[in-house]
N, C-alpha and C positions, 0 to 999 in steps of 0.2 A: 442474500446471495448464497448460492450454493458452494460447496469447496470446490467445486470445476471452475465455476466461473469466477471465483478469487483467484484461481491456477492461473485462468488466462488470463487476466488484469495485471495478473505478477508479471506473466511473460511479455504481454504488451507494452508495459513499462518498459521492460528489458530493450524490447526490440527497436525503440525509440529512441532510447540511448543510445543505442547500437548506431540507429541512423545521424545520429547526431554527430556521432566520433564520426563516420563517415564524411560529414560533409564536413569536418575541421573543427568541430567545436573541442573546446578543452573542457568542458563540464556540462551539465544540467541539473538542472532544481526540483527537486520535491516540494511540489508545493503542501505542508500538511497541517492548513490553518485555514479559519473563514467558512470552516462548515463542507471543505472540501470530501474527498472520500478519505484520505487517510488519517482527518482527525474523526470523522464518524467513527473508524475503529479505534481508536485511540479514547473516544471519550466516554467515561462509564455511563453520561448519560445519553450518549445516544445507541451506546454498544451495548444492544440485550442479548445477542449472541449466548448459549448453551454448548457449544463446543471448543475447540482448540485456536479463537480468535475471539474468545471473549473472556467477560471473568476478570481474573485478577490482572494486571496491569502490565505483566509479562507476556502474557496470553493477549490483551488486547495490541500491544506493541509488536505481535508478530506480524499482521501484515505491514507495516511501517518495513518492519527489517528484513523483511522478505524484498520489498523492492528496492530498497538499498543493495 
């Protein structure tokens, strides 16, 4: 993925949430397990990343904490 389109997957997240308070909800779940996308970034062995979402474990747990 490119850093644009991590941008917009962060904001998509967002915007779901967003719908979600709307229609009443009091929460939503990150799903980030089972091979979904945010443990791809998260796991060293699937995260071969070269920039500022890969690497060391701080770096790979940036898009987790981005859509939080």
């Amino acid at each position: 993925m490119t850093l644009e389109e991590i941008q917009a997957v962060v904001a998509s997240f967002g915007q779901a949430a967003a719908r979600a308070r709307e229609a009443g909800f009091d929460a939503v779940e990150v799903h980030g397990a089972h091979g979904y996308l945010v443990m791809q970034f998260l796991s060293a062995l699937s995260n071969l990343r070269q920039d500022e979402y890969g690497g060391s474990a701080g770096n790979r747990a940036r898009f987790a904490i981005e859509v939080l």
